[in-house]
Z-matrix of the N, CA and C atoms (Angstrom, degrees):
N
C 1 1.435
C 2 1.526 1 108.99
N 3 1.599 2 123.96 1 137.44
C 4 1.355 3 129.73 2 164.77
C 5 1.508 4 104.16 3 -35.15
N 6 1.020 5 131.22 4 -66.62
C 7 1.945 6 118.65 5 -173.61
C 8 1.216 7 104.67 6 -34.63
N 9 1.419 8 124.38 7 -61.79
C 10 1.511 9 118.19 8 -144.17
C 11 1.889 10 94.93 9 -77.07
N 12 1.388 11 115.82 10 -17.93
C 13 1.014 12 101.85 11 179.27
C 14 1.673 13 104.90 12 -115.71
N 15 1.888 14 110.15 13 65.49
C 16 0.945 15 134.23 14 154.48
C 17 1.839 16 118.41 15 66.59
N 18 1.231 17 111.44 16 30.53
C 19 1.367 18 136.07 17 -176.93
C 20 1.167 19 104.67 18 -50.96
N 21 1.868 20 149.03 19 122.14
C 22 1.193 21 133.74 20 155.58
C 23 1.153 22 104.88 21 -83.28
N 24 1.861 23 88.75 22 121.99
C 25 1.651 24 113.07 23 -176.65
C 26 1.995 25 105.28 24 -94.20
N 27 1.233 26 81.88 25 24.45
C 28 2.108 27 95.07 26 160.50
C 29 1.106 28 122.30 27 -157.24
N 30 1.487 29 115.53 28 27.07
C 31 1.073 30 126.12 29 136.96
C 32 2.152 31 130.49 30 -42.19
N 33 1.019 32 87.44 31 101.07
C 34 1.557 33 91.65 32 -177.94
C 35 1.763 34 120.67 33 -78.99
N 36 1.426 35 96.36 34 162.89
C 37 1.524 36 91.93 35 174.85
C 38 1.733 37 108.64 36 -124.31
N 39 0.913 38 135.20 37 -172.61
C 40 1.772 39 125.00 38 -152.67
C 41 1.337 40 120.67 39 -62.06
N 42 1.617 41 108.75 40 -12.50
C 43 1.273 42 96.12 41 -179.68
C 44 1.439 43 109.26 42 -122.26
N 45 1.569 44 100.77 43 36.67
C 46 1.735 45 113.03 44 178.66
C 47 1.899 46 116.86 45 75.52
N 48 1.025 47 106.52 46 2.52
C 49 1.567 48 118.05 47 163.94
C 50 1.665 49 118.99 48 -36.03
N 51 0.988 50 136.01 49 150.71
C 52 1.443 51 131.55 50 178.45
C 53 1.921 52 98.08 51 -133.28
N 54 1.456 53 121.40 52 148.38
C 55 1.225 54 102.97 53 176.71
C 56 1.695 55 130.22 54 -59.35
N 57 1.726 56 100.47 55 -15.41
C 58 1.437 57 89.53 56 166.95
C 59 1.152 58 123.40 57 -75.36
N 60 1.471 59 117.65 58 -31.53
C 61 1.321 60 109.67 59 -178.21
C 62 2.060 61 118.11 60 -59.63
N 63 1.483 62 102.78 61 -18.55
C 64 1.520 63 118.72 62 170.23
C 65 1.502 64 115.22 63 -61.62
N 66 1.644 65 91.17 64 -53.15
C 67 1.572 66 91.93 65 177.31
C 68 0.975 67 124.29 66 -53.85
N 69 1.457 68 106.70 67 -61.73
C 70 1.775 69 119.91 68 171.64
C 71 1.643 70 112.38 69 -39.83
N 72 1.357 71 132.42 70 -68.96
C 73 1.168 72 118.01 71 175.60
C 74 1.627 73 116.65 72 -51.18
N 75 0.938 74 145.47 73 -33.60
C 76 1.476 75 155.72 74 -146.77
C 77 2.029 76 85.35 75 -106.45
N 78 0.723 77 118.17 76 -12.13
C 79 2.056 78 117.37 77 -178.13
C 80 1.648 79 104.27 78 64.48
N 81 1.470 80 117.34 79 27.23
C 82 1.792 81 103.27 80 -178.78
C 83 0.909 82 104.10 81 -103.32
N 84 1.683 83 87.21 82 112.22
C 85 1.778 84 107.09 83 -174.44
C 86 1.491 85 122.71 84 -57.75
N 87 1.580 86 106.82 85 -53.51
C 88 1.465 87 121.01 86 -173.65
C 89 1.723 88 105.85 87 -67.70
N 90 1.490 89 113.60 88 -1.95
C 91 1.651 90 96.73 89 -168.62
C 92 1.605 91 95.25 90 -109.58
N 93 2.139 92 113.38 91 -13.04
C 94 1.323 93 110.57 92 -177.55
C 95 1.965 94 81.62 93 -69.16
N 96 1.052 95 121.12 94 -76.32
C 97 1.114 96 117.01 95 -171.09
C 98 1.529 97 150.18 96 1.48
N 99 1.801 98 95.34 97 -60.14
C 100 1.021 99 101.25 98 -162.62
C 101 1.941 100 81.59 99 -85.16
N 102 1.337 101 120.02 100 -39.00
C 103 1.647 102 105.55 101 -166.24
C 104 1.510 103 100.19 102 -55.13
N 105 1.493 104 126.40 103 -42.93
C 106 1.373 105 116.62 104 -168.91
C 107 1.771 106 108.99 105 -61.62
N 108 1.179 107 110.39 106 -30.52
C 109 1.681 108 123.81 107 170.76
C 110 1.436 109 115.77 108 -56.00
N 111 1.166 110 110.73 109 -40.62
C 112 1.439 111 137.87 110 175.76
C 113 2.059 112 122.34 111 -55.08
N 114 1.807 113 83.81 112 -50.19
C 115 1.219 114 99.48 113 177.11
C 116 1.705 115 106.40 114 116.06
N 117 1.194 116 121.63 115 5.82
C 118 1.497 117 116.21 116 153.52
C 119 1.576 118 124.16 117 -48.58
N 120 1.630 119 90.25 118 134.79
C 121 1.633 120 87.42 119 -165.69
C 122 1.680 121 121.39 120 -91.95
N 123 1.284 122 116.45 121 116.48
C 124 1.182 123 130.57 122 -161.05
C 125 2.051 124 101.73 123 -64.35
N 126 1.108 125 112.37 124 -4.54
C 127 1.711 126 104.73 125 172.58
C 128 1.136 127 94.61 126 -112.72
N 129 0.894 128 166.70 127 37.84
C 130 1.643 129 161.52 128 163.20
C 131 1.304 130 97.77 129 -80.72
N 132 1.821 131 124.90 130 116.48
C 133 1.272 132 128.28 131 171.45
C 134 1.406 133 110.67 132 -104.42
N 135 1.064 134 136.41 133 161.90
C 136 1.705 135 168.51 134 -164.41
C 137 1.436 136 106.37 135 -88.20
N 138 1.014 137 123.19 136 138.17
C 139 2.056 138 126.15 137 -173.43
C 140 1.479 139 75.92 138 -48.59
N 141 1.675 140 151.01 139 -66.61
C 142 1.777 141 116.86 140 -152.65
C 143 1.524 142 105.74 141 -93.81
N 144 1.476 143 110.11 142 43.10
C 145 1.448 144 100.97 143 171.93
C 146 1.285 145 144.70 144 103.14
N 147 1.672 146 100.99 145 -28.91
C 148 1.684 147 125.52 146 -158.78
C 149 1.700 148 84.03 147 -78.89
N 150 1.994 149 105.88 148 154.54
C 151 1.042 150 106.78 149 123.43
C 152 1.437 151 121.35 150 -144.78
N 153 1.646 152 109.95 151 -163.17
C 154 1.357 153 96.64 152 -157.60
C 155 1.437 154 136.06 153 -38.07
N 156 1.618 155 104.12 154 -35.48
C 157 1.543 156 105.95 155 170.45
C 158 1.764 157 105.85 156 -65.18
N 159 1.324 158 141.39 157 -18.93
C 160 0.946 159 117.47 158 155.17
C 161 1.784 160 136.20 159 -62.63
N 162 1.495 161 101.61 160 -35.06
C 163 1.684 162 101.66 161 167.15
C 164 1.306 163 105.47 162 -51.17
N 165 1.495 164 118.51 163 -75.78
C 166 1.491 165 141.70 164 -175.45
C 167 1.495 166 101.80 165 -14.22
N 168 1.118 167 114.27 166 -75.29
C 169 1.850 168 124.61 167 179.91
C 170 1.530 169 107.58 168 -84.20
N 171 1.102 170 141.13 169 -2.98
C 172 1.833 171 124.24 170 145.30
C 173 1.576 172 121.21 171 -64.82
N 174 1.816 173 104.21 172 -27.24
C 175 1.689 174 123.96 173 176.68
C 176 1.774 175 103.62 174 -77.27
N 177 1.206 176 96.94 175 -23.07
C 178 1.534 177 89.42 176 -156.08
C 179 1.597 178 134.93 177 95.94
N 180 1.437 179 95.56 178 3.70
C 181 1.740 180 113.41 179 -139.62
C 182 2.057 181 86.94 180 -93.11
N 183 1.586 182 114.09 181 92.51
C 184 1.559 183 138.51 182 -163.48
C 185 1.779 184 89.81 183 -77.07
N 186 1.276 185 115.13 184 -49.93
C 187 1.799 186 94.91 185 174.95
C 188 1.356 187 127.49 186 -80.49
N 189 1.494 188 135.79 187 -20.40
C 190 0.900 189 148.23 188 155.18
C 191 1.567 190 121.53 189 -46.14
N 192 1.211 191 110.57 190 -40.52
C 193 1.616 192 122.09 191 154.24
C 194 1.312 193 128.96 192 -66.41
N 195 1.082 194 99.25 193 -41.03
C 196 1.955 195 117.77 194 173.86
C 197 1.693 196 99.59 195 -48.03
N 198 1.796 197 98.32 196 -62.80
C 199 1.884 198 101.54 197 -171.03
C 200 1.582 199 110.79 198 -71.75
N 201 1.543 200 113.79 199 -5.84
C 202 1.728 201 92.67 200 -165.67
C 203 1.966 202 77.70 201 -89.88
N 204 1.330 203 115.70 202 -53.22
C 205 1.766 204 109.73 203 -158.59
C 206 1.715 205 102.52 204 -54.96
N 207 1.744 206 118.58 205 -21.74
C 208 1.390 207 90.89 206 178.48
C 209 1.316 208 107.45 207 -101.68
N 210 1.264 209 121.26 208 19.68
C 211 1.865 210 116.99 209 167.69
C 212 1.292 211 110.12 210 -70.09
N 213 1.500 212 109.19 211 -51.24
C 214 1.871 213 100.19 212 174.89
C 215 1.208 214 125.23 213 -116.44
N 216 1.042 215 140.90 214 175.77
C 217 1.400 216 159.48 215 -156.14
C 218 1.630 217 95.60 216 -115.05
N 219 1.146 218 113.18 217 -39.30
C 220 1.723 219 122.14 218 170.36
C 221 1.304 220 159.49 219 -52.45
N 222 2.144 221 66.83 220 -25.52
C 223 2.153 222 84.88 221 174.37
C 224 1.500 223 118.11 222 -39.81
N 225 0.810 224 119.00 223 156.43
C 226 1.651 225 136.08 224 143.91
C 227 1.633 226 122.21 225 -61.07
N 228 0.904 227 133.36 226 58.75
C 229 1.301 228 137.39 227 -174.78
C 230 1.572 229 102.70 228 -32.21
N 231 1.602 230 124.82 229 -42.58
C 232 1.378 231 91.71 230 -179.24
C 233 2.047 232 119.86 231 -84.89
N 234 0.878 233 101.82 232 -2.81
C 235 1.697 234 121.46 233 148.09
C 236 1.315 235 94.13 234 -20.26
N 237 1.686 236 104.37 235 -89.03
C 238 1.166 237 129.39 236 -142.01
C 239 1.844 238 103.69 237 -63.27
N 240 1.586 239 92.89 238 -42.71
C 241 1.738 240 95.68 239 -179.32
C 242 1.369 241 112.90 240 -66.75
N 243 1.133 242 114.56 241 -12.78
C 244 1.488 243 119.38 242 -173.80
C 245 1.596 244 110.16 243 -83.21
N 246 1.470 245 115.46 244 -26.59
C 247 1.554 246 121.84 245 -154.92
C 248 1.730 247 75.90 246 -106.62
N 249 1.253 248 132.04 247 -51.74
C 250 1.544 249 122.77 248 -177.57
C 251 1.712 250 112.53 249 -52.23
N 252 1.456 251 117.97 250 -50.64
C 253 1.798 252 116.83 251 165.21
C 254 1.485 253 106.70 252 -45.29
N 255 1.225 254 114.35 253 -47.63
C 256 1.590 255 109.66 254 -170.89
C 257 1.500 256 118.13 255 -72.49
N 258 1.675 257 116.68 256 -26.66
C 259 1.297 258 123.65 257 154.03
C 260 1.217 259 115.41 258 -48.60
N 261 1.453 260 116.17 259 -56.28
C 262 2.048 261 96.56 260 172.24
C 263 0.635 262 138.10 261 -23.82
N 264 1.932 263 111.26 262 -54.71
C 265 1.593 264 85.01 263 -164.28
C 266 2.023 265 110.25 264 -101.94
N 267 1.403 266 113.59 265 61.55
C 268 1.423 267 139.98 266 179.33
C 269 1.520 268 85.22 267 -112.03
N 270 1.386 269 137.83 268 -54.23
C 271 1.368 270 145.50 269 -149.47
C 272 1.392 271 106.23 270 -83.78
Protein backbone atom coordinates (compact mmCIF):
# COMPACT_ATOMS: atom_id res chain seq x y z
CA UNK A 1 0.00 0.00 0.00
CA UNK A 2 1.13 3.78 -0.80
CA UNK A 3 1.22 4.56 3.21
CA UNK A 4 3.57 2.00 4.14
CA UNK A 5 5.60 3.18 1.39
CA UNK A 6 5.40 6.68 2.91
CA UNK A 7 2.26 8.22 1.14
CA UNK A 8 1.38 11.92 2.27
CA UNK A 9 -1.91 11.28 3.71
CA UNK A 10 -2.29 15.43 3.48
CA UNK A 11 -1.36 15.75 0.51
CA UNK A 12 -3.98 18.01 -1.14
CA UNK A 13 -5.48 18.37 -4.48
CA UNK A 14 -6.38 22.05 -6.03
CA UNK A 15 -8.89 22.91 -4.00
CA UNK A 16 -7.04 21.85 -0.70
CA UNK A 17 -8.85 18.40 -0.36
CA UNK A 18 -7.00 15.73 1.72
CA UNK A 19 -7.78 11.97 0.84
CA UNK A 20 -9.89 11.77 3.85
CA UNK A 21 -11.86 14.35 3.08
CA UNK A 22 -12.37 12.06 -0.49
CA UNK A 23 -13.07 9.20 1.45
CA UNK A 24 -15.48 10.76 3.62
CA UNK A 25 -17.44 12.30 0.81
CA UNK A 26 -17.22 9.13 -1.46
CA UNK A 27 -18.63 6.85 2.11
CA UNK A 28 -15.24 4.46 1.88
CA UNK A 29 -15.33 3.21 5.03
CA UNK A 30 -12.25 0.90 5.07
CA UNK A 31 -10.05 3.71 3.31
CA UNK A 32 -11.58 6.48 6.11
CA UNK A 33 -10.16 3.92 8.38
CA UNK A 34 -7.19 2.78 7.57
CA UNK A 35 -5.90 6.77 6.86
CA UNK A 36 -7.36 7.67 10.33
CA UNK A 37 -5.22 4.41 11.57
CA UNK A 38 -2.49 5.79 9.70
CA UNK A 39 -2.63 9.11 11.36
CA UNK A 40 -4.53 11.41 8.89
CA UNK A 41 -5.63 14.39 10.46
CA UNK A 42 -9.25 14.48 11.07
CA UNK A 43 -9.30 18.70 11.41
CA UNK A 44 -7.58 19.48 8.30
CA UNK A 45 -10.01 21.89 6.35
CA UNK A 46 -10.24 22.53 2.44
CA UNK A 47 -9.34 26.29 0.93
CA UNK A 48 -13.62 26.82 1.78
CA UNK A 49 -13.22 25.43 5.13
CA UNK A 50 -14.91 21.93 5.05
CA UNK A 51 -13.65 19.03 6.81
CA UNK A 52 -14.13 15.57 6.57
CA UNK A 53 -17.10 15.54 8.84
CA UNK A 54 -18.26 18.14 6.52
CA UNK A 55 -18.07 15.82 3.23
CA UNK A 56 -19.38 12.87 5.39
CA UNK A 57 -22.78 14.83 6.23
CA UNK A 58 -23.16 16.88 2.72
CA UNK A 59 -23.13 12.83 1.29
CA UNK A 60 -25.26 11.81 3.90
CA UNK A 61 -22.63 9.19 4.53
CA UNK A 62 -24.29 8.16 8.70
CA UNK A 63 -21.19 5.61 9.24
CA UNK A 64 -18.54 7.61 8.09
CA UNK A 65 -19.57 10.14 10.75
CA UNK A 66 -20.09 7.55 13.40
CA UNK A 67 -15.98 6.57 12.82
CA UNK A 68 -14.63 10.18 12.40
CA UNK A 69 -16.72 11.56 15.99
CA UNK A 70 -15.47 8.32 17.74
CA UNK A 71 -11.73 8.72 16.56
CA UNK A 72 -11.30 11.76 18.79
CA UNK A 73 -12.18 13.03 21.95
CA UNK A 74 -11.54 16.55 20.16
CA UNK A 75 -14.27 17.03 17.81
CA UNK A 76 -16.05 20.14 17.95
CA UNK A 77 -19.41 19.04 18.77
CA UNK A 78 -20.86 22.09 17.30
CA UNK A 79 -19.08 20.94 13.94
CA UNK A 80 -20.86 18.01 14.22
CA UNK A 81 -24.41 19.75 14.96
CA UNK A 82 -23.83 21.87 12.22
CA UNK A 83 -23.02 19.01 9.52
CA UNK A 84 -26.17 16.91 11.21
CA UNK A 85 -28.75 20.34 10.46
CA UNK A 86 -27.25 20.30 7.08
CA UNK A 87 -28.01 16.52 6.77
CA UNK A 88 -31.73 17.39 6.97
CA UNK A 89 -32.41 18.82 4.46
CA UNK A 90 -30.85 15.47 2.23
CA UNK A 91 -33.70 13.62 4.40
Amino acid sequence: MLINRGADLEARDEIGRTPLHLAARENCVESVKILLAHGANIFSRDDDGWCALDYAGSEGNVEILNILTSHSSFINYRDVMLVLMQMMHFF
